[in-house]
N, C-alpha and C positions, 0 to 999 in steps of 0.2 A: 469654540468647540463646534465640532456641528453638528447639524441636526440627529442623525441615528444613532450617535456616541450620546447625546445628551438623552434621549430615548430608553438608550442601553444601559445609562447610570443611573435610573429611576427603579429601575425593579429590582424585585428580588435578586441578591445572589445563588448562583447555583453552588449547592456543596464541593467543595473542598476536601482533598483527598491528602492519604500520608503517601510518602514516599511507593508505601508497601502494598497500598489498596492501589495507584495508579499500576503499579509495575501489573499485580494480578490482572485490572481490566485489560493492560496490555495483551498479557498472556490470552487473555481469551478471546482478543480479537477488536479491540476498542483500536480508535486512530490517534494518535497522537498529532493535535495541532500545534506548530511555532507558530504564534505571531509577534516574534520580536523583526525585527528590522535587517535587510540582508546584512549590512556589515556587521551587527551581533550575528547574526545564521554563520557568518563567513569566521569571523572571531572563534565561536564554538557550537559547531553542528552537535543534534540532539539525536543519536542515532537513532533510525525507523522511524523520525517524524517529519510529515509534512508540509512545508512553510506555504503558508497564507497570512502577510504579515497587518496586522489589526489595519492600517491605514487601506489595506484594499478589501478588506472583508466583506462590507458593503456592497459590492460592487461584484466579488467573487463568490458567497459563500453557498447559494445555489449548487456550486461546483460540488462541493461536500457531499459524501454517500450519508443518505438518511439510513440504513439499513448497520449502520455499528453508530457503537456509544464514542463520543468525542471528547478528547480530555484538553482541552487548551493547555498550555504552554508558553510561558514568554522567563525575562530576568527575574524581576522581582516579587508578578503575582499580580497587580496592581492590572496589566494589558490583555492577562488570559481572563482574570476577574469578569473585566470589561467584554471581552470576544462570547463568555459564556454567556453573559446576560444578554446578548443580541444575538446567540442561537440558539438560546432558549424563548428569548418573545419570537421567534419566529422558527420554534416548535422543530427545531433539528434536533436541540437537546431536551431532555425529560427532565 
């Protein structure tokens, strides 16, 4: 594993949202981040959201507007888990 993944799976998780509370941040202007993998992205896009897929996060997440709330996004929960905890130690996410 490397290093900022192993960083990122040390802290806190950020909360966890229903179906109903993500759709609402939607609504109010939150970004919906993918980071599954293109061939999932290509499989089944997530309408209105952004692919930055976890293996480049690192490397891209700077790119991210700090001025809205971020909701990761992947298949099973396990990879946006992961993307939150490493835009939250580095103060994207609240």
């Amino acid at each position: 594993m490397i290093g900022w993944l192993k960083k990122a799976l040390g802290g806190p998780a950020p909360g966890r949202l229903s179906p109903a509370e993500a759709r609402q941040k939607l609504e109010a202007g939150a970004l919906l981040l993918d980071v599954r993998t293109p061939p999932e992205r290509k499989e089944a896009k997530i309408p209105g959201s952004q692919a930055l897929p976890l293996d480049r996060l690192a490397a891209e997440w700077e790119k991210l507007p700090r001025d809205k709330e971020i909701i990761c996004q992947c298949r099973s929960g396990s990879r946006s888990a992961t993307a939150a905890r490493f835009l939250a130690s580095n103060r994207v996410l609240s």
